[in-house]
DSSP file (Angstrom, degrees, kcal/mol; ACC not computed):
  #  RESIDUE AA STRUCTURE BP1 BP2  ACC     N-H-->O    O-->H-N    N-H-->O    O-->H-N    TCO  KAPPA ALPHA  PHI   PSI    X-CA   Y-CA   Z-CA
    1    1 A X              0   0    0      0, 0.0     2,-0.2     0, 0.0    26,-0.0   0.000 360.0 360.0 360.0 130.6   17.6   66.8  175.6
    2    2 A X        -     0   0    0      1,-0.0     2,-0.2     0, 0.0    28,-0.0  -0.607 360.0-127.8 -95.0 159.9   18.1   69.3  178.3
    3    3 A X        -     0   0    0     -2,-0.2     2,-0.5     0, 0.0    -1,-0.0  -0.590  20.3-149.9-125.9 129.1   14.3   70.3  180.1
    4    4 A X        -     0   0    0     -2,-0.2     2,-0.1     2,-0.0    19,-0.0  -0.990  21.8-124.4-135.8 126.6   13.6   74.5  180.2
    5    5 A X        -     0   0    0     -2,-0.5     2,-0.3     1,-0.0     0, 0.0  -0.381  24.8-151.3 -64.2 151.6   11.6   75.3  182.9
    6    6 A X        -     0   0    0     -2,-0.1    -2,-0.0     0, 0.0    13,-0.0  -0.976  21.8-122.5-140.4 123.5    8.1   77.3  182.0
    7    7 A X        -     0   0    0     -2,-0.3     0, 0.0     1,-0.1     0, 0.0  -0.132  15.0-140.4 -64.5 148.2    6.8   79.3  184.3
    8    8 A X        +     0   0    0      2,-0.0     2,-0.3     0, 0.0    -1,-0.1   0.185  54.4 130.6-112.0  21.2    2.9   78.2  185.3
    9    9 A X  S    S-     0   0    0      1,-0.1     2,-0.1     0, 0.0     0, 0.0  -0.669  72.1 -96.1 -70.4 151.1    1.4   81.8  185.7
   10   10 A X        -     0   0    0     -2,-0.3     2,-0.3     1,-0.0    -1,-0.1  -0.202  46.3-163.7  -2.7 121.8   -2.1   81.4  183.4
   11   11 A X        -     0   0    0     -2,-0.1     5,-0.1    -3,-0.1    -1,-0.0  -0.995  17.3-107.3-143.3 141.6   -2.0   82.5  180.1
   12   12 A X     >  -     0   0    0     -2,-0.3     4,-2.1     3,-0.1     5,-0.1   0.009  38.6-100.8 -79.9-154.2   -4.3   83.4  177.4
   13   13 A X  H >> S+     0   0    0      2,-0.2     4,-2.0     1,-0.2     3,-0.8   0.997 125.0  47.3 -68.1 -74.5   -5.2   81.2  173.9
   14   14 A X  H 3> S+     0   0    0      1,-0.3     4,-2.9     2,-0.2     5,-0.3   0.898 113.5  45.9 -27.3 -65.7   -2.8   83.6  172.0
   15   15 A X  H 3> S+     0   0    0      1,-0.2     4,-2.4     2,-0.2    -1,-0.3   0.873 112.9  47.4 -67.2 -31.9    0.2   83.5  174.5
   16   16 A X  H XX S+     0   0    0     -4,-2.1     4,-2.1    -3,-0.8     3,-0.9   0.995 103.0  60.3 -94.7 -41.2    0.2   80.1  175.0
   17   17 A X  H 3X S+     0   0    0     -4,-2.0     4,-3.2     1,-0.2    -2,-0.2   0.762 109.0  47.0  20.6 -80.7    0.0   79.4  171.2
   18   18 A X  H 3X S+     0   0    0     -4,-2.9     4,-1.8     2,-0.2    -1,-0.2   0.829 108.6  55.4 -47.5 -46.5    3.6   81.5  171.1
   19   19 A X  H <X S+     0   0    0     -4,-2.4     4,-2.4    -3,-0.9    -2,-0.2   0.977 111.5  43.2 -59.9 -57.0    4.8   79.3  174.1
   20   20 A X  H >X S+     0   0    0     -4,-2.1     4,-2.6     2,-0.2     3,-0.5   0.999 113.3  55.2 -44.5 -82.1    4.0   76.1  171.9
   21   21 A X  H 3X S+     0   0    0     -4,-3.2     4,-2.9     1,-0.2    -2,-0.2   0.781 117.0  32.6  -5.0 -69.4    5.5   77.9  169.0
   22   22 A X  H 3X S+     0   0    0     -4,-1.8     4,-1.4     2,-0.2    -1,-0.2   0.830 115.7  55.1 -87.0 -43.8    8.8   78.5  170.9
   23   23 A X  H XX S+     0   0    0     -4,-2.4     4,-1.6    -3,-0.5     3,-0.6   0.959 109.3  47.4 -78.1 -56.8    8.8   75.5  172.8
   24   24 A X  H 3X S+     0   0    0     -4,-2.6     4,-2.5     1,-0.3     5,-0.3   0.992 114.5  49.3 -59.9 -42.1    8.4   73.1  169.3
   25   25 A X  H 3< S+     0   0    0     -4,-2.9     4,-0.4    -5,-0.3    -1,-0.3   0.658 105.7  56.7 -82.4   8.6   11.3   75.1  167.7
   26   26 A X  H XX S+     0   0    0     -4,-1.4     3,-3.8    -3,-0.6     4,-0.9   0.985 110.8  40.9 -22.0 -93.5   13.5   74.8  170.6
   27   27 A X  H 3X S+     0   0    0     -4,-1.6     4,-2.2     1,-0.3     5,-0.3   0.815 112.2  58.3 -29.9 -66.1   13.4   71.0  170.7
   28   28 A X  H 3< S+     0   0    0     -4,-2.5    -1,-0.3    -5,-0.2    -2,-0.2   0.576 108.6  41.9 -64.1  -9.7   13.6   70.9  167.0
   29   29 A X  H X> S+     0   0    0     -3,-3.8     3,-3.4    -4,-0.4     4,-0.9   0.964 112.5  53.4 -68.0 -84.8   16.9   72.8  166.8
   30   30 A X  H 3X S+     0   0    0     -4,-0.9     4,-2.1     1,-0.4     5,-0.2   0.767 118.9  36.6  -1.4 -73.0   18.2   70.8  169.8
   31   31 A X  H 3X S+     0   0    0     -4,-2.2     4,-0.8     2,-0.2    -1,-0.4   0.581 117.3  53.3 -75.7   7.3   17.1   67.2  167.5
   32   32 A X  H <> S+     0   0    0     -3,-3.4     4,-2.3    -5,-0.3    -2,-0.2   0.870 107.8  48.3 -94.3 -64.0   18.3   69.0  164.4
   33   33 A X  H  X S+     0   0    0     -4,-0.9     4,-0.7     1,-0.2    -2,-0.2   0.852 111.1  50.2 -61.9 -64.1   21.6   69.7  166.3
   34   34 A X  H ><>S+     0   0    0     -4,-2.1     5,-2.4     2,-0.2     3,-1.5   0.849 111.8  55.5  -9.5 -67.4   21.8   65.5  167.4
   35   35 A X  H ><5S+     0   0    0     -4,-0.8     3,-2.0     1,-0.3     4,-0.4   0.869 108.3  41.9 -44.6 -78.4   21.2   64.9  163.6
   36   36 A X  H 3<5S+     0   0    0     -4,-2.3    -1,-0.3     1,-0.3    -2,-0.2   0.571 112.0  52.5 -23.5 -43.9   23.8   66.8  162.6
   37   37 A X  T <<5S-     0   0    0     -3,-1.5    -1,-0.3    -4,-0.7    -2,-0.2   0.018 116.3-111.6 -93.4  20.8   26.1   65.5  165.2
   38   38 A X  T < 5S+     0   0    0     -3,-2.0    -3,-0.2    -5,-0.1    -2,-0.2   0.805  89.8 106.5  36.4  32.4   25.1   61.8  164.1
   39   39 A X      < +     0   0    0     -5,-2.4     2,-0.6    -4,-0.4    -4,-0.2   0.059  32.3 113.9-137.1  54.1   23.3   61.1  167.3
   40   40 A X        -     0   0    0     -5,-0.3    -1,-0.1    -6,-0.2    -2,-0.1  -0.908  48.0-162.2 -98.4 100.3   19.8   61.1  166.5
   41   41 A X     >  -     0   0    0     -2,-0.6     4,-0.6     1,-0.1     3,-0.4   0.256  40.5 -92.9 -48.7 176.2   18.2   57.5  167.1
   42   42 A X  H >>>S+     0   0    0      1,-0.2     4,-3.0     2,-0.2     3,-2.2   0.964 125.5  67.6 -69.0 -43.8   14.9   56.6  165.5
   43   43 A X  H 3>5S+     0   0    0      1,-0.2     4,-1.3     2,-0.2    -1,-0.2   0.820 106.2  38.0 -25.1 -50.3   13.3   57.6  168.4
   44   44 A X  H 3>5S+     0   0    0     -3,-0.4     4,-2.2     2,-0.2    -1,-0.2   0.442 107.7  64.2 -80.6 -22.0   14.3   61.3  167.8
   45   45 A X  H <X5S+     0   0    0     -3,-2.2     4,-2.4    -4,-0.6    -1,-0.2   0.666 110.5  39.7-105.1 -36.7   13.7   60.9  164.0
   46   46 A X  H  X5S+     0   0    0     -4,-3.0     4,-1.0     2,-0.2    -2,-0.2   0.874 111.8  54.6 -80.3 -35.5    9.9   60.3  165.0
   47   47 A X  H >X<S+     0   0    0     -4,-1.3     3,-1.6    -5,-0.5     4,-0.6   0.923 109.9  51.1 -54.4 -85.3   10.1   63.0  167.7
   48   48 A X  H 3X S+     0   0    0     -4,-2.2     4,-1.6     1,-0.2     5,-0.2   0.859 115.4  40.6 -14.0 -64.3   11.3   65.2  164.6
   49   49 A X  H 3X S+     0   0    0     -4,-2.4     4,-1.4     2,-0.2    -1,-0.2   0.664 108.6  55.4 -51.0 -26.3    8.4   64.2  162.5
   50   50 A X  H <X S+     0   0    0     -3,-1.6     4,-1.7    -4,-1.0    -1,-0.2   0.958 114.7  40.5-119.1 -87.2    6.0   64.3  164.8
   51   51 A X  H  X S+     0   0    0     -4,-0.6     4,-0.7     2,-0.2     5,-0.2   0.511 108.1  57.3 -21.4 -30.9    7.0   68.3  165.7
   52   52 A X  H >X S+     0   0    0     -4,-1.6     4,-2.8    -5,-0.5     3,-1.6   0.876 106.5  47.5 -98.2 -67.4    7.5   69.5  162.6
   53   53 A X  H 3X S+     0   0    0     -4,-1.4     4,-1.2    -5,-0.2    -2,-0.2   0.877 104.5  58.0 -63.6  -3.0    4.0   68.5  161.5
   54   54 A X  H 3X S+     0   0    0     -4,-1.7     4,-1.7     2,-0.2     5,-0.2   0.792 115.0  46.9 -79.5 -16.6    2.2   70.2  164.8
   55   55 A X  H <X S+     0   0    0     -3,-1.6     4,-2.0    -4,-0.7    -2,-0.2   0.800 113.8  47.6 -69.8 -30.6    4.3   73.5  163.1
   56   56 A X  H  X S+     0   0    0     -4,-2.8     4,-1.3    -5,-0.2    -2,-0.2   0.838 109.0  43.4 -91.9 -24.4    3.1   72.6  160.3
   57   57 A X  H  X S+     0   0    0     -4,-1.2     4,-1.7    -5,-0.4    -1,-0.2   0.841 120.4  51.7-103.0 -43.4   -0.6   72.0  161.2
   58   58 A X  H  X S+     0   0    0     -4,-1.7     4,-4.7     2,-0.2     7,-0.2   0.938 109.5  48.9  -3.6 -79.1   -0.1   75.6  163.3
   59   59 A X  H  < S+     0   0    0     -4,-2.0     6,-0.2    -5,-0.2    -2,-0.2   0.932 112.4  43.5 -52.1 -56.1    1.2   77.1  160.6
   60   60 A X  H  < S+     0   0    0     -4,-1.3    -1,-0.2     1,-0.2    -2,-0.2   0.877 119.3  45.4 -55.5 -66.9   -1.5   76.1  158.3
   61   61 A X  H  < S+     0   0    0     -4,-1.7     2,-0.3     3,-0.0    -1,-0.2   0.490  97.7  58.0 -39.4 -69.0   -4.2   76.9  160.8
   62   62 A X    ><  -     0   0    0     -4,-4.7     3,-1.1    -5,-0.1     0, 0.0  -0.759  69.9-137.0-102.3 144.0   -3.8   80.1  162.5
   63   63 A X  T 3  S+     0   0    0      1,-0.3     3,-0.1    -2,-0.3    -1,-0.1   0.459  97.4  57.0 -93.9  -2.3   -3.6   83.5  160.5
   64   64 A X  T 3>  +     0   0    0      1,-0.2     4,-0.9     2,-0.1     6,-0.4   0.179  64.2 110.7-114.9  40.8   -1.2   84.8  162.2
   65   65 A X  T X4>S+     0   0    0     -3,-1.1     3,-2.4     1,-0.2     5,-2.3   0.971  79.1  50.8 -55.2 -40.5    1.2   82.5  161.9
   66   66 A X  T 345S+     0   0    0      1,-0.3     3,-0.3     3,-0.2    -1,-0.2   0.623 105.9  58.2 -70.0 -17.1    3.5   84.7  159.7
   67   67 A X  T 345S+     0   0    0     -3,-0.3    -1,-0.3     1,-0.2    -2,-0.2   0.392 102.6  48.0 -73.3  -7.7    3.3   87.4  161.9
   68   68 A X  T <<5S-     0   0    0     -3,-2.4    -1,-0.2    -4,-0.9    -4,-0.0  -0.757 131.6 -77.8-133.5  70.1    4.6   85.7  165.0
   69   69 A X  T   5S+     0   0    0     -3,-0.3     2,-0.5     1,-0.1    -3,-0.2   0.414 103.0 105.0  53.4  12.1    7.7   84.1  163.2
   70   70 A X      < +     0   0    0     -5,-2.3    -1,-0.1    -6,-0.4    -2,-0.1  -0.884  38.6 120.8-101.4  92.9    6.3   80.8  161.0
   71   71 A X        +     0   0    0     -2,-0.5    -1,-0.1    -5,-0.1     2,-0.1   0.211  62.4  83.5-126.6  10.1    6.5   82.8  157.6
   72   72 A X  S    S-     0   0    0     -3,-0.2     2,-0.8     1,-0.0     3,-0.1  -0.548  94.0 -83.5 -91.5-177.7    9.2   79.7  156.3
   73   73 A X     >  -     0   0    0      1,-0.2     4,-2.3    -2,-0.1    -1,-0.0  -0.599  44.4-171.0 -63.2  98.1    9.7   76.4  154.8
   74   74 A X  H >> S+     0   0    0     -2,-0.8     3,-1.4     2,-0.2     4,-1.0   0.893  84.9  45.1 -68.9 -73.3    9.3   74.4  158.0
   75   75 A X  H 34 S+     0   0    0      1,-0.3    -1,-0.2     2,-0.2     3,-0.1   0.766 109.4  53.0 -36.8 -19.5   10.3   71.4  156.5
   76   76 A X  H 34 S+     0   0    0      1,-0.2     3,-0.4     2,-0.1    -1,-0.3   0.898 114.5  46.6 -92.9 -10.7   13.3   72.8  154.6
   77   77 A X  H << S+     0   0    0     -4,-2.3    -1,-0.2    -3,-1.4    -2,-0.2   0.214 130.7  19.4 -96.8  29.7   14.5   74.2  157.9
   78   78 A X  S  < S-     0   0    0     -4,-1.0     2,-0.6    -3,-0.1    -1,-0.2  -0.515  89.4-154.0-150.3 100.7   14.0   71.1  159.8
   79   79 A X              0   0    0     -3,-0.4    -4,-0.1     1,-0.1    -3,-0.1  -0.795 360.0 360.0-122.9 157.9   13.8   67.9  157.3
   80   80 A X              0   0    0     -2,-0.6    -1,-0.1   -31,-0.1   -31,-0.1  -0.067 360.0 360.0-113.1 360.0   12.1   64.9  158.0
């Protein structure tokens, strides 16, 4: 899985929220993409799981989730 640098300027509760946001659905495209390509191990399959419910517990959570781009089925666009 290739590594995206993040910048380490100070950010508030909100912004880094979004960064977490962006950062899990990176990866999960990226192991999605593996899947797809028949090279996701179990390791990666728990990595999956494991991501999709901190979206999911997000999602659930915060009130704007739907406003900042979780307003889908996370699990039907990445399932576990």
């Amino acid at each position: 899985m290739e590594k995206r640098q993040r910048s380490m300027i100070p950010a508030d509760a909100r912004q880094t929220l979004l960064d977490l946001i962006d950062e899990l659905k990176y990866i999960l495209d990226d192991l999605q993409d593996r899947e797809y390509k028949g090279r996701l191990d179990m390791y990666g399959e728990g990595l999956k799981a494991a991501y999709v419910q901190m979206l999911e517990f997000i999602q659930q959570r915060w009130e704007e989730a739907d406003s900042v781009g979780l307003d889908f089925d996370i699990e039907d666009e990445y399932p576990v």
